[in-house]
DRENFI-188370 format. One record per residue (C-alpha): residue number from 1; x negated, y, z. Coordinates in steps of 0.001 Angstrom, whole numbers, plus 500000, padded with zeros to 6 digits. Layout:
REM residues N
+-----+--------+--------+--------+
!   i !     px !     py !     pz !
+-----+--------+--------+--------+
! NUM !      X !      Y !      Z !
...
+-----+--------+--------+--------+
***
This chain:
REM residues 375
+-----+--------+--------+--------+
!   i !     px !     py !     pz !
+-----+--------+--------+--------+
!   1 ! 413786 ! 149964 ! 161191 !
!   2 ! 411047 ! 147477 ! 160845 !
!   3 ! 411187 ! 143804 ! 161490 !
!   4 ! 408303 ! 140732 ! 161424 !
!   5 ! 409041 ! 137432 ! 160682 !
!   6 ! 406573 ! 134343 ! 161387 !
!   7 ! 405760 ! 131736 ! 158560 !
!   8 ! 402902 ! 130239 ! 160460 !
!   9 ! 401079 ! 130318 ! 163558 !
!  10 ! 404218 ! 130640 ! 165767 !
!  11 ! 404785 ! 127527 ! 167884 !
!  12 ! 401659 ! 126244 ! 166489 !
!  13 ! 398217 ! 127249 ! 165834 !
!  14 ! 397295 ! 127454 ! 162539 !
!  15 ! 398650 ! 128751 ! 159169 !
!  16 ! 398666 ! 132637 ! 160610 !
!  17 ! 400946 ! 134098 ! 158120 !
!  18 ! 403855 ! 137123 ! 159788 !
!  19 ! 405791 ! 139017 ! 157218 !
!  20 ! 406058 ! 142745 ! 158205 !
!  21 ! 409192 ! 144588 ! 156532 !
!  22 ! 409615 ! 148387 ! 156401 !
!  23 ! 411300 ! 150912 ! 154861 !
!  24 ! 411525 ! 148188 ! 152263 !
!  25 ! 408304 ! 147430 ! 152165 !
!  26 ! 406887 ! 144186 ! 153053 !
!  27 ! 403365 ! 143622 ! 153987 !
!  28 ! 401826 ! 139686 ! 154749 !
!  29 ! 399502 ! 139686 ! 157698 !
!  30 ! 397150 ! 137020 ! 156666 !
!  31 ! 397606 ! 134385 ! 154708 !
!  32 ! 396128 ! 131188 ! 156309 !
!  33 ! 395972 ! 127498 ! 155192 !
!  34 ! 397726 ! 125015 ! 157718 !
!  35 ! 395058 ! 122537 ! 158963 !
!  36 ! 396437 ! 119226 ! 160399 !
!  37 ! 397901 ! 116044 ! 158821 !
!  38 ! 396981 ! 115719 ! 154844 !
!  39 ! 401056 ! 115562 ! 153680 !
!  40 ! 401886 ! 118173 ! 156559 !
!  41 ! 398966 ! 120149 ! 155705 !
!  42 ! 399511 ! 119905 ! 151752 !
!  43 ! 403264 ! 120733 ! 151782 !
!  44 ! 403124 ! 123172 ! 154590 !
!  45 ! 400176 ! 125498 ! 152718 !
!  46 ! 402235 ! 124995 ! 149391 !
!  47 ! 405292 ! 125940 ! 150417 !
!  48 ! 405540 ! 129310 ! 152199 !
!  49 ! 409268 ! 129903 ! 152994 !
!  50 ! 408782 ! 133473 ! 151953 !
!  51 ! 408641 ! 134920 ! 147863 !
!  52 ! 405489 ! 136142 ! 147271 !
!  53 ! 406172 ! 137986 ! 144835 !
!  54 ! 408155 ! 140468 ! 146603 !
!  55 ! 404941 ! 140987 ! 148898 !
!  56 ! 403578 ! 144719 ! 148439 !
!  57 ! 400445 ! 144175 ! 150326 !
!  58 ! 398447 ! 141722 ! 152612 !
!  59 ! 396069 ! 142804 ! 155352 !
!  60 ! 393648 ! 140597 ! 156757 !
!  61 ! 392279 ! 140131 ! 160166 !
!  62 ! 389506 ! 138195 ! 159547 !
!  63 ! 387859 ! 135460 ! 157628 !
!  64 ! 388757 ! 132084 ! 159539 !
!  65 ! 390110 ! 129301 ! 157160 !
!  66 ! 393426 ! 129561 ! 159201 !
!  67 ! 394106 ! 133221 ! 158030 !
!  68 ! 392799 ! 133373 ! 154706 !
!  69 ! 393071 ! 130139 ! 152876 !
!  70 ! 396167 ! 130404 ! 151427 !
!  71 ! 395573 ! 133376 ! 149296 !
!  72 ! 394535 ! 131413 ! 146078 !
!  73 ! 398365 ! 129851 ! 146569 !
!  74 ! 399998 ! 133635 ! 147050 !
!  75 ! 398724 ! 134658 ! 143787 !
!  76 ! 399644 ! 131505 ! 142059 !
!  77 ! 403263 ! 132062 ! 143912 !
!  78 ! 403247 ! 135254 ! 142237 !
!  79 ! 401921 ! 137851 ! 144414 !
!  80 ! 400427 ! 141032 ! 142201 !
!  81 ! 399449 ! 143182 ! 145303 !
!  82 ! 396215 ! 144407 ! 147331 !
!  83 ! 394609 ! 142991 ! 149620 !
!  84 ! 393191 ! 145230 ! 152602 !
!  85 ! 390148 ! 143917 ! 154592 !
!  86 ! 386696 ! 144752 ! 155948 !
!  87 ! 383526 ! 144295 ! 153990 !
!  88 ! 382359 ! 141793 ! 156214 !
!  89 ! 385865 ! 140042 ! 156167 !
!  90 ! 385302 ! 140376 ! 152318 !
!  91 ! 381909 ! 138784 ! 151732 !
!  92 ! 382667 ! 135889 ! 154715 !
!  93 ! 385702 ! 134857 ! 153085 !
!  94 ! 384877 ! 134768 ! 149439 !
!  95 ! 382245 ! 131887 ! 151076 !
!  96 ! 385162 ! 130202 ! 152813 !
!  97 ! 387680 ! 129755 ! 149809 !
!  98 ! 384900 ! 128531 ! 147633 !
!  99 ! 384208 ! 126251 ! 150398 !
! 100 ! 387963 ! 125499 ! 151065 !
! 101 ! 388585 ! 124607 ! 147132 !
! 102 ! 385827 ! 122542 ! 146714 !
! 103 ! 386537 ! 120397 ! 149518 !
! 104 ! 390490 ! 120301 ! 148413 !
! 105 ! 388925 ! 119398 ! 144505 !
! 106 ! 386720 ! 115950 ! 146229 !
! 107 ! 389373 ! 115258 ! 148824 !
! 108 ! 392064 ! 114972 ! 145916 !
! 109 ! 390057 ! 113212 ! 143653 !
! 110 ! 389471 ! 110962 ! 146531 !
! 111 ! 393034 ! 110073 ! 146873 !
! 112 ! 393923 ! 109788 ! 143398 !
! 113 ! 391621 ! 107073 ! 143044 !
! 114 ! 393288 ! 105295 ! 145430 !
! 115 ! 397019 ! 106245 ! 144166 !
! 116 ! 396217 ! 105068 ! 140304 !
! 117 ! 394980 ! 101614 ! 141571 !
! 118 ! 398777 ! 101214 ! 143845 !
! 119 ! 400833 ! 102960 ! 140637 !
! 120 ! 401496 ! 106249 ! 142517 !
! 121 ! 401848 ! 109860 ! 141779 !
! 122 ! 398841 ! 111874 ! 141376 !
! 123 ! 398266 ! 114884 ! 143516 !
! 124 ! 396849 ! 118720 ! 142522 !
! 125 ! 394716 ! 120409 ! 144706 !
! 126 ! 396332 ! 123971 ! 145872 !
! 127 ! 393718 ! 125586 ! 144347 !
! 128 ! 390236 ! 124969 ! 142832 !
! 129 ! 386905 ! 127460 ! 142627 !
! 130 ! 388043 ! 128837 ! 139483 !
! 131 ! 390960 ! 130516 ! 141365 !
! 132 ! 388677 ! 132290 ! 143675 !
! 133 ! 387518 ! 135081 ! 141416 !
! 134 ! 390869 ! 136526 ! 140981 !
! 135 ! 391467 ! 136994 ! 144963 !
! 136 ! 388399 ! 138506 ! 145022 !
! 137 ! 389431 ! 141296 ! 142852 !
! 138 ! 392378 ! 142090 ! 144413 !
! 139 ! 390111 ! 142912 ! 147537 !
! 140 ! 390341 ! 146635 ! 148777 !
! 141 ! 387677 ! 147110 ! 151178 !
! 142 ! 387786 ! 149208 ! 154296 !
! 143 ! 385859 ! 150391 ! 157082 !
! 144 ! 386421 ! 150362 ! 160920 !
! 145 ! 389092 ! 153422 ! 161330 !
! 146 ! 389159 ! 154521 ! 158237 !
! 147 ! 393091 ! 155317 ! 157660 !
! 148 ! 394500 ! 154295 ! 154376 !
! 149 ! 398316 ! 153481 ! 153133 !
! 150 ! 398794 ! 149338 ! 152127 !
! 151 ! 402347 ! 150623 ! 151471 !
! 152 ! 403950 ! 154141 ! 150521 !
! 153 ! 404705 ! 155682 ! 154115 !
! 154 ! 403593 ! 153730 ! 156345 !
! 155 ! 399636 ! 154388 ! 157379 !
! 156 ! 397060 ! 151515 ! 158658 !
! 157 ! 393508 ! 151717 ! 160858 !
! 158 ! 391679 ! 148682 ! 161275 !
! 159 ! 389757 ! 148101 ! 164781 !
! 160 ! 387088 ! 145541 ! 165824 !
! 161 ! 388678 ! 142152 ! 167378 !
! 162 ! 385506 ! 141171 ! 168600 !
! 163 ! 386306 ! 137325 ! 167033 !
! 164 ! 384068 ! 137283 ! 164165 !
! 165 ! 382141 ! 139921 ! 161897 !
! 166 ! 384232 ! 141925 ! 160393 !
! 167 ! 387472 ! 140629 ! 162312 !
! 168 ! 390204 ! 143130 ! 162772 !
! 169 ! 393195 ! 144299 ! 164593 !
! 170 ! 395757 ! 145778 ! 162845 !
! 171 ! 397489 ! 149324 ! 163686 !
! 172 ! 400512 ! 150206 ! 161574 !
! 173 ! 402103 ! 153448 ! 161692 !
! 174 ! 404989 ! 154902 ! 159870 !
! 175 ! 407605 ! 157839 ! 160620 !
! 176 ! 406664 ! 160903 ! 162160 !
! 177 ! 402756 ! 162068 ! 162041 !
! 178 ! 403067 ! 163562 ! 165304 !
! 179 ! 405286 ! 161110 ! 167391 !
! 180 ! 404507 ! 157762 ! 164932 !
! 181 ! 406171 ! 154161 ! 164952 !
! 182 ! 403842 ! 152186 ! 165686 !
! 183 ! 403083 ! 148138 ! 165708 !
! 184 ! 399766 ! 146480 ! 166753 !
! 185 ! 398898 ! 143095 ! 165453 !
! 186 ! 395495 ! 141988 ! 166862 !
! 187 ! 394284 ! 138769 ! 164777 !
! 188 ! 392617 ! 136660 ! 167205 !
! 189 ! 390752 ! 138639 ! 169929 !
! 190 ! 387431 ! 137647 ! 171140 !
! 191 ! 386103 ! 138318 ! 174522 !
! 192 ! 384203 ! 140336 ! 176309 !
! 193 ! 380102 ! 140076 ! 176634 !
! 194 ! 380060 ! 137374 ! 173724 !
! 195 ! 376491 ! 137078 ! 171805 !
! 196 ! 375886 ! 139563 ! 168590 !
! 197 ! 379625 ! 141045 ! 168133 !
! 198 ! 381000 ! 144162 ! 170166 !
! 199 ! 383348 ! 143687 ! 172626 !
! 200 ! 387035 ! 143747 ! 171237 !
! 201 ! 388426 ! 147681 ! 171037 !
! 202 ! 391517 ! 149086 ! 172853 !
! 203 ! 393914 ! 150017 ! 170365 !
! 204 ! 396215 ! 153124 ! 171094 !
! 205 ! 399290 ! 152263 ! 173047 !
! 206 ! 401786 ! 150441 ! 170570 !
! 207 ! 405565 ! 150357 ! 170392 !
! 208 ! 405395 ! 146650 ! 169538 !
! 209 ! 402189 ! 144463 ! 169924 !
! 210 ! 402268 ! 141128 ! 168321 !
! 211 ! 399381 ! 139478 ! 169782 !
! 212 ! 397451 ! 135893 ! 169172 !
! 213 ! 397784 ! 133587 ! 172478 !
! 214 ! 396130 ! 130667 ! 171105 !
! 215 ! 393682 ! 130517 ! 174379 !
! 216 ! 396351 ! 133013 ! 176771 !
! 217 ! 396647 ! 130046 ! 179326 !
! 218 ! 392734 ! 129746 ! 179980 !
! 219 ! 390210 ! 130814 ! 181705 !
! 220 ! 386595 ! 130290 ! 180072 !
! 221 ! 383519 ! 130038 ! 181356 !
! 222 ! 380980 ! 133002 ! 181573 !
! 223 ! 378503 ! 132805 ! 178736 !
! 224 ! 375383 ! 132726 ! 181570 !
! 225 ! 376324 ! 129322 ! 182368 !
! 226 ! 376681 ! 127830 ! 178750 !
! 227 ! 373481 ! 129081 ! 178107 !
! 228 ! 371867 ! 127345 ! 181209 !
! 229 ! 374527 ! 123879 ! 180358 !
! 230 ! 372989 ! 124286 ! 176839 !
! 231 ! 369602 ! 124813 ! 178608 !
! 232 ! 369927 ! 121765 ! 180930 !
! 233 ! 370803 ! 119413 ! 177819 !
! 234 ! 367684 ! 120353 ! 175708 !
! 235 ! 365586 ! 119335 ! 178806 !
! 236 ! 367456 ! 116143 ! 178731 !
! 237 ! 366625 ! 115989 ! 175040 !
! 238 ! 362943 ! 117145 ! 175103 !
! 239 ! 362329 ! 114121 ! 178691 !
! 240 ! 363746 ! 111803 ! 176028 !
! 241 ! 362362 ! 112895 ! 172981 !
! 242 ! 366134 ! 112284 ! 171136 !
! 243 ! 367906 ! 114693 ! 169087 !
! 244 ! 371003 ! 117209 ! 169553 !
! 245 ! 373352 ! 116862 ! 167065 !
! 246 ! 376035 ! 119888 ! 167066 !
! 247 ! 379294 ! 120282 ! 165657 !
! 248 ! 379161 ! 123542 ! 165044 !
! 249 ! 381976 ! 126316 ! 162858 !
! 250 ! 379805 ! 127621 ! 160266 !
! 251 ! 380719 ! 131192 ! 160971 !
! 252 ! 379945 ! 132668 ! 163805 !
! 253 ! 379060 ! 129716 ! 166297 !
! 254 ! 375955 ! 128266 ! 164555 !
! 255 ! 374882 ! 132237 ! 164266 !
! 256 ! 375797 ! 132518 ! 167770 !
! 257 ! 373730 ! 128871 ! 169147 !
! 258 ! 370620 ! 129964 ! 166688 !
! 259 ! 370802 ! 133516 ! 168897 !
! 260 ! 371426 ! 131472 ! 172196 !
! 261 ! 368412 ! 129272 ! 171225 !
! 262 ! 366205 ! 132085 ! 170300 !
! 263 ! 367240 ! 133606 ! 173933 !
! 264 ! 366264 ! 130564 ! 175683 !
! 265 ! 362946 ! 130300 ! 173753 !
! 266 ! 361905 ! 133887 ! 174771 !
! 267 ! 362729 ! 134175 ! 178259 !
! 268 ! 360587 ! 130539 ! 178714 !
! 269 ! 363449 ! 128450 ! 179597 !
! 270 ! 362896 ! 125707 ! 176752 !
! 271 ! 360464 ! 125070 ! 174323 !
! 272 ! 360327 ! 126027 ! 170661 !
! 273 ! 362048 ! 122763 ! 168912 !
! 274 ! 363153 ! 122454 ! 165255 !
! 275 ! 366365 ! 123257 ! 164662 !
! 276 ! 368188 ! 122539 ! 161546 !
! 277 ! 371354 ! 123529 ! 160387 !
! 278 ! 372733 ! 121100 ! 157798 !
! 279 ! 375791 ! 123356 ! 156028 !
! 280 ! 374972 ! 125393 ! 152746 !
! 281 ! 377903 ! 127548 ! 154114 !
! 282 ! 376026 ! 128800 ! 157181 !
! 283 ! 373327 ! 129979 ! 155377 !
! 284 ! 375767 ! 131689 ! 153590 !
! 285 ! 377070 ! 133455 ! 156230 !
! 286 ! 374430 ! 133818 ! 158031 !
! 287 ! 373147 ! 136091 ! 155413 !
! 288 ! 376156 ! 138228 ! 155871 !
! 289 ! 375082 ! 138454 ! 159667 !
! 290 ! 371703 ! 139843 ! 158816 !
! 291 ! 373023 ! 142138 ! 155949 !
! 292 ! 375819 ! 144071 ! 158587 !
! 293 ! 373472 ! 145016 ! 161469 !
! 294 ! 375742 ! 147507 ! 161882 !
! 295 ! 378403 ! 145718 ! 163155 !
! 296 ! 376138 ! 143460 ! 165989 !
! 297 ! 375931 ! 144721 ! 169464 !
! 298 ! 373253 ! 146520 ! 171191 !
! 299 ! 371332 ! 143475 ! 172817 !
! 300 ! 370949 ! 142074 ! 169393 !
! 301 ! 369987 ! 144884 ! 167712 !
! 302 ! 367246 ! 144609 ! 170302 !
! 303 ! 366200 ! 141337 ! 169796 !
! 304 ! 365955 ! 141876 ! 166151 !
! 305 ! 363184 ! 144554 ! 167040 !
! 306 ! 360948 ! 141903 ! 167973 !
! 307 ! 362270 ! 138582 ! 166269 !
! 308 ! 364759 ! 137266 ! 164150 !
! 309 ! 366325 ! 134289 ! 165429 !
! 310 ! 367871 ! 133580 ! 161582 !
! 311 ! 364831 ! 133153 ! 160071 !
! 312 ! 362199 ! 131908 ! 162591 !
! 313 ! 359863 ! 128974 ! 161060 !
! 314 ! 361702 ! 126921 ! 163885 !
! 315 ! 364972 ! 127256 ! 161821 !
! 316 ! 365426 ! 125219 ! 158452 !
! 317 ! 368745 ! 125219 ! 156468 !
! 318 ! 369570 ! 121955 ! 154255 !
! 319 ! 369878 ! 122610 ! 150890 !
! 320 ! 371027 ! 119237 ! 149292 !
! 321 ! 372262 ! 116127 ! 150468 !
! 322 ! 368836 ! 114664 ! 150446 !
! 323 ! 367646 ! 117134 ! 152604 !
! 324 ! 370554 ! 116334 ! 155025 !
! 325 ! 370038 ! 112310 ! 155005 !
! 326 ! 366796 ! 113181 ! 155639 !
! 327 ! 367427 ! 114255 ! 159073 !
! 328 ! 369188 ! 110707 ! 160238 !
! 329 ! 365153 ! 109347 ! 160370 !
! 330 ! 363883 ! 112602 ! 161853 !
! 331 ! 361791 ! 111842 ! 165215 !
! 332 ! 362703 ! 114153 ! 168590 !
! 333 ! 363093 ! 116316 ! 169972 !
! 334 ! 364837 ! 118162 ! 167568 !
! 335 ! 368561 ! 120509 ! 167299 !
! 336 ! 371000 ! 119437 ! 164838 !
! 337 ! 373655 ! 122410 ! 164043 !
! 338 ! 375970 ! 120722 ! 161883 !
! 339 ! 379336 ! 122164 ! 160028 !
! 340 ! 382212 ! 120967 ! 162049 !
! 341 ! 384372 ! 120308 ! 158678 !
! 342 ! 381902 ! 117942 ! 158972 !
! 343 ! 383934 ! 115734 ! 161549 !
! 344 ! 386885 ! 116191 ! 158841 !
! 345 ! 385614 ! 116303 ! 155491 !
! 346 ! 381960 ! 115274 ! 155487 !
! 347 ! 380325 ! 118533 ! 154548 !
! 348 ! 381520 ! 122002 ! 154135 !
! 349 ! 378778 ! 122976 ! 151202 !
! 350 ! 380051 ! 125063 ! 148109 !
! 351 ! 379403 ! 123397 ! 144458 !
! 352 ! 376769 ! 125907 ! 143310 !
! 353 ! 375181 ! 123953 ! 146399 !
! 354 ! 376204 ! 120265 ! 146314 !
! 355 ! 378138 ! 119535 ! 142905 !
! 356 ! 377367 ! 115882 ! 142887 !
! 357 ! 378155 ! 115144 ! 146966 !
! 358 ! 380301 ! 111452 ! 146809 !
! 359 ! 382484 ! 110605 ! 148512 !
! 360 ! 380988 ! 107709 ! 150731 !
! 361 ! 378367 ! 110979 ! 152011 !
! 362 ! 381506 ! 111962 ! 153568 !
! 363 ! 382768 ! 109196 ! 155379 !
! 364 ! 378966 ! 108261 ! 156192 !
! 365 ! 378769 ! 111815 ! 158075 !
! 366 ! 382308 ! 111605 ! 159620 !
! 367 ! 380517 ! 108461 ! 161511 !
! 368 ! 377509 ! 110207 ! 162532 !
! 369 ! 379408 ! 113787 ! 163710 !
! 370 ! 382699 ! 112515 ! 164673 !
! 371 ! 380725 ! 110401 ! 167803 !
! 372 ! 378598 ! 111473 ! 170254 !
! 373 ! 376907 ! 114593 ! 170658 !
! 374 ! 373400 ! 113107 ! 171692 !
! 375 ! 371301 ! 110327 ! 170306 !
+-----+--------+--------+--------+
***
């Protein structure tokens, strides 16, 4: 008999965190940090409603914020297990916590300041960069359907979701070899024909299949017209000589624009313009991008014969917060890919990056990327 319970992303979307039980076994798939409200966000990624220290195992789908961020808090909760994940998942979120804690470190140190001048409790961040390293070693990497046990009896493939690099579906099977159990839980699912990742796999028919529904009410747009929507706004940009300024999730959509872009430039349809992406974090990641070729689909492996839209002399990365002021008194046209935290937090750059970012830089750039897209 198994059962999964929902601590997270159930009735809202965010916090992915399902508890799977069997044969007395309990395995956490992902372990995300709520994003919302400050206090709902704070007390919701403290408190987990589960004990984590009677977790045996976590497996994670992939590397968004929302499915890994509260591992730092597990192991501080008391969790002594492995944690099961692809390489790319690996490398992609290692960036993302030290991302995640450095952001929680200035935002808390932020509100303190203004709690000790009205007499009120201080507050801890969940977790700093020093936590990082220990989650990190409780990694246990593993390939594309490689089979492998998280738990005594009960046997685990990961597939490609198609999401992100190195995102996953789950397949658990336990019970007979021949005739298994088995339970499907797919992460979030990305969709068919998308730039650089493979579409999303079919997993073998399941008994139960828990899947993410986040987007199961839409229909989107084929990618062939956001590239000619994005197309028709650069003209707009290059007539008026202004600047595109992009809110943009450091992993995976600035990769994907800076491949869209380099599309666009080849075929003729818009000139070469700078771009620059202002987040330390995407370059990050990005370098994880060029380092699994493997996992990129066959149209980009082409491109990559003949150019690489990463590291064209079109394409600058910011490095420090001068760098990034510097591009408020930049003359068009130009393309702006900026960190979306951006809109919440101010910048989304790791401390070995930006150790000395105040806090007015923040509010200054939750102005300039929380308004309009086009200047």
């Amino acid at each position: 008999m198994a059962t999964v319970t929902s601590y997270g992303a159930a009735g809202e979307v965010t916090g992915s965190r399902h508890v799977f039980s069997v044969n007395g076994k309990q395995i956490l798939l992902d372990c995300g940090l709520f994003q919302g409200k400050r206090q709902e966000s704070y007390d919701k990624s403290r408190h987990f409603g589960f004990d984590a220290a009677k977790i045996d195992a976590v497996i994670l789908s992939h590397a968004h914020l929302d499915h890994c961020g509260a591992l730092p808090r597990l192991l501080a909760e008391g969790f002594k297990g492995s944690i099961y994940l692809t390489p790319a998942t690996a490398e992609i979120s290692e960036f993302i916590l030290l991302d995640s804690a450095f952001l929680q470190v200035r935002d808390i140190e932020f509100i303190n300041k203004k709690h000790r001048r009205r007499g009120f409790p201080e507050h801890r961040p969940l977790y700093t960069p020093e936590d990082i390293p220990g989650v990190v070693a409780r990694y246990r990497k593993q390939q594309y359907h490689e089979s492998f046990e998280p738990v005594p009896g009960v046997r685990c493939k990961l597939l490609d979701a198609g999401h992100i690099l190195g995102s996953a579906q789950v397949v658990l099977e336990w019970g007979d070899t021949e005739n298994p159990h088995r339970f499907v839980f797919s992460g979030d699912l990305g969709r068919n024909n998308l730039p650089i990742l493979n579409d999303p796999e079919t997993p073998p028919t399941p008994d139960t299949l828990m899947i993410e529904t986040t987007y199961g009410g839409r229909l989107h747009d084929p990618i062939e017209l956001v590239r000619e929507e994005l197309a028709i706004e650069i003209d707009r940009i290059v007539a008026n000589r202004g600047a595109m300024l992009v809110p943009a999730f450091s992993v995976e959509r600035t990769q994907e624009l800076l491949y869209v872009l380099a599309e666009l430039v080849q075929s003729g349809r818009i000139p070469q313009l700078p771009v620059y992406v202002d987040s330390p974090l995407a370059k990050n990641v990005t370098e994880v991008f060029r380092k699994h070729r493997e996992l990129v689909d066959r149209d980009f492996r082409k491109l990559l014969e003949s150019s690489d839209p990463f590291g064209s002399k079109a394409v600058k990365f910011t490095k420090t917060v001068e760098d990034s002021m510097a591009l408020n008194s930049m003359d068009g046209p130009l393309i702006i890919l900026a960190g979306s935290g951006m809109c919440e937090g101010g910048t989304d750059s790791p401390p070995s990056s930006q150790p000395d970012c105040p806090v007015e830089y923040y509010r200054s750039y939750r102005r300039i990327y929380g308004g309009e897209y086009f200047r």
